[in-house]
N, C-alpha and C positions, 0 to 999 in steps of 0.2 A: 516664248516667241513674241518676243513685246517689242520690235523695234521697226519701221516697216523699210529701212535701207534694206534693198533685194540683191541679188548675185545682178541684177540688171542692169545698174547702176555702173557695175565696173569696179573691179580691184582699187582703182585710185582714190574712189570717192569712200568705199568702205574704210582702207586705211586709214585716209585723214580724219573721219568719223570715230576711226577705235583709238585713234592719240588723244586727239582732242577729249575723251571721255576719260579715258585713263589719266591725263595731266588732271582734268579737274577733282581727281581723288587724291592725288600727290600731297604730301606732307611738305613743311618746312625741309626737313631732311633730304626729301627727294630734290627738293627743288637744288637745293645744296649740292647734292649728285651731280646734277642738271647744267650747274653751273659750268663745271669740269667738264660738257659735253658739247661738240661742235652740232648744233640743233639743224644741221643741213647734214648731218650722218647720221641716215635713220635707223642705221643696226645698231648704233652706239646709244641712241635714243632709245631704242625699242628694247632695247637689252637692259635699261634701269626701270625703263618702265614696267614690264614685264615682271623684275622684281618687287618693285614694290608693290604691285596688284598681286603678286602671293602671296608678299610680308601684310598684307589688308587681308586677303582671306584668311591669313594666319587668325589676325587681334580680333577679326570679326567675329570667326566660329569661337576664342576664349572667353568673346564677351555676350556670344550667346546664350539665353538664360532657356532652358525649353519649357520654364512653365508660367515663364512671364507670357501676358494674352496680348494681340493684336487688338487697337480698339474694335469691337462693333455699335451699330448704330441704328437708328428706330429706322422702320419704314418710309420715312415720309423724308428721310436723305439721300434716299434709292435716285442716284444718276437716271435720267430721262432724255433719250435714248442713251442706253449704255453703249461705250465705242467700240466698232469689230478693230479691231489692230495682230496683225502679222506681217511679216518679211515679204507677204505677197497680197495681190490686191482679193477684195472680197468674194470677187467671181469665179478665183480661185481655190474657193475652200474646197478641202474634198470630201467628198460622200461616202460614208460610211453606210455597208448595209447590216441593220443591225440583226438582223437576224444571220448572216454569215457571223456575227462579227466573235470574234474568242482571242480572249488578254493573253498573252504568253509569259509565261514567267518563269525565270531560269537563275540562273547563280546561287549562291547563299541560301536556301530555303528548301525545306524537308517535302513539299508540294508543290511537285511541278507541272501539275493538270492545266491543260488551258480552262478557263471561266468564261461562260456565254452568259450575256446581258443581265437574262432572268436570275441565274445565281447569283451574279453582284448585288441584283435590286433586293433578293430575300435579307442582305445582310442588315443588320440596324443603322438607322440614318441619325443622322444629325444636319442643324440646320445655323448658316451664319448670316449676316448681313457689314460685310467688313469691305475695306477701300483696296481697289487695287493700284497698285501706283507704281507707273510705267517708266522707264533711264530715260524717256524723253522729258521727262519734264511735268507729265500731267498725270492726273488719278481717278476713278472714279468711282460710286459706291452700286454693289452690286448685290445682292440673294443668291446665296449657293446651298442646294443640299444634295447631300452623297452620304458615302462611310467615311467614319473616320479611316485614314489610311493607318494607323499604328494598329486598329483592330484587324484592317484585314492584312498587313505583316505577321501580327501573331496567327491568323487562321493559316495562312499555307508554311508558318514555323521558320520564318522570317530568319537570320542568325541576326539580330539586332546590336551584337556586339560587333560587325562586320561596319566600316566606313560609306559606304556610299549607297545610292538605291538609284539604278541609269532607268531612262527613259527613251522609248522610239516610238517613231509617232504615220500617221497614215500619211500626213505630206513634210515624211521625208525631214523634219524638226527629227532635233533630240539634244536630251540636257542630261543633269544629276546634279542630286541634292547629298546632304551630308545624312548620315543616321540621324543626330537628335534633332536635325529639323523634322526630317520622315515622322518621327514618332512622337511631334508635336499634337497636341489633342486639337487643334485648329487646322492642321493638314491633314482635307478632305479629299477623298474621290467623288467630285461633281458631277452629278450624273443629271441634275436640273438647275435651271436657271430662273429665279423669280417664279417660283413653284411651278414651273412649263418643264416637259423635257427641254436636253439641253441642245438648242437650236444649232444645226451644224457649226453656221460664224463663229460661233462660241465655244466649238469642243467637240461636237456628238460624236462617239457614245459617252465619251466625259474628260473631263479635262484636271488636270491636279491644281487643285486650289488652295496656296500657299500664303496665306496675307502676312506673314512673317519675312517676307521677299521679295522681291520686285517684279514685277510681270514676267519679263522673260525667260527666269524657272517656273514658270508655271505652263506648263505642257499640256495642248492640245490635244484631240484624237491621239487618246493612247492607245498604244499597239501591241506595246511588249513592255514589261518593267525587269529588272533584276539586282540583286544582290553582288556586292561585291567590295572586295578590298583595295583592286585599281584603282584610279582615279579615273573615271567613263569621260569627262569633259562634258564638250556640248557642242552646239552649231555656231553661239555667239560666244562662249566660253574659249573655242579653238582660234575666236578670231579675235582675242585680247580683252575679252571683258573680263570684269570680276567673276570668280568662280562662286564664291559664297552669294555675294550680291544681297543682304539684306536690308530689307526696308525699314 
């Protein structure tokens, strides 16, 4: 949820915003398409382009390596104030009570009990200090510790050979990642931030922490996760961004 264009804005200015993003990933090749294309016919336009953003998630996920590491970085590179950024203004985050709160988790996986806070927090943690770096343009460095997510795939019996792992979220966000990103040992369930719980702006009760990918796979108040062989999409994936999206 990395981009803060809102539904507020209005269909016309999202549009222009998802061409414009999508051309500046275009290839020579594309552009070559492009040519052939009356660029004041925007089905004719949106229909190469639309290609070649799955032919990019194609070469992206081939040239994904899942055990090459995202840099991390000492403490003293830690961003100052770290930025809240979402599709909606700050005021709007929403609150999670964490004591109501229970993960649901459905598709592909041999366990499918919901999990409340305190059992997430008994699992083993790990800790990173790596950049997140946003399709607008900017990045920042931040402290994250949770689970690894590939350990708690294997505890509810995950089918790992399954393609996707969806995400839904308390405001209403949602995305999906590919398996070998999921079972990256860098892809964390963030459950704190800068060794503090993790502050609503930022997630609470935690937020999936991706540093192999761009901000906006990386999902907020998570609500429900699942397994699956579809392709789940996403909020900004439905509206023409890259599905892959790696950083």
């Amino acid at each position: 949820m990395d981009s803060k264009l809102g539904n507020h804005q209005g269909p016309l200015l999202a549009s222009l915003e998802r061409r414009l993003f999508l051309r500046r990933g275009l290839s020579l090749g594309a552009l070559s398409l492009l040519a052939g294309c009356n660029l004041t016919d925007d089905a004719g336009v949106q229909k190469v382009l639309t290609s070649m953003s799955r032919w990019n998630d194609r070469a992206q996920a081939w040239l994904f390596d899942p055990k090459r590491l995202a840099p991390e970085f000492p403490a003293t590179m830690i961003t100052q104030p770290f930025p809240f950024n979402a599709y909606y203004g700050e005021d709007e985050v929403p609150m999670v009570d964490g004591n109501d709160y229970r993960l649901e988790v459905g598709g592909l996986v041999k366990e499918k009990k919901a999990w409340r806070l305190p059992e997430l927090y008994a699992l083993p943690w790990a800790s990173q200090i790596t950049r997140h770096i946003c399709v607008e343009g900017w990045s920042a460095i931040g402290k994250w510790s949770g689970v690894r997510f590939s350990d708690f795939l294997q505890r509810i019996g995950a089918d790992t050979t399954a393609r996707y792992v969806g995400f839904k979220c308390a405001d209403d966000y949602h995305t999906s990642i590919d398996m070998a990103t999921a079972l990256h040992p860098q892809t964390i369930m963030a459950f704190k931030f800068a060794d503090q719980l993790l502050p609503p702006k930022y997630g609470f009760p935690w937020k999936l922490r991706i540093p192999t990918k761009l901000g906006f796979k990386n999902p907020k108040h998570v609500m429900a996760l699942f397994v699956t062989n579809e392709d789940p999409g996403g909020y900004w994936e439905d509206q023409g961004y890259n599905w892959f999206s790696g950083s």
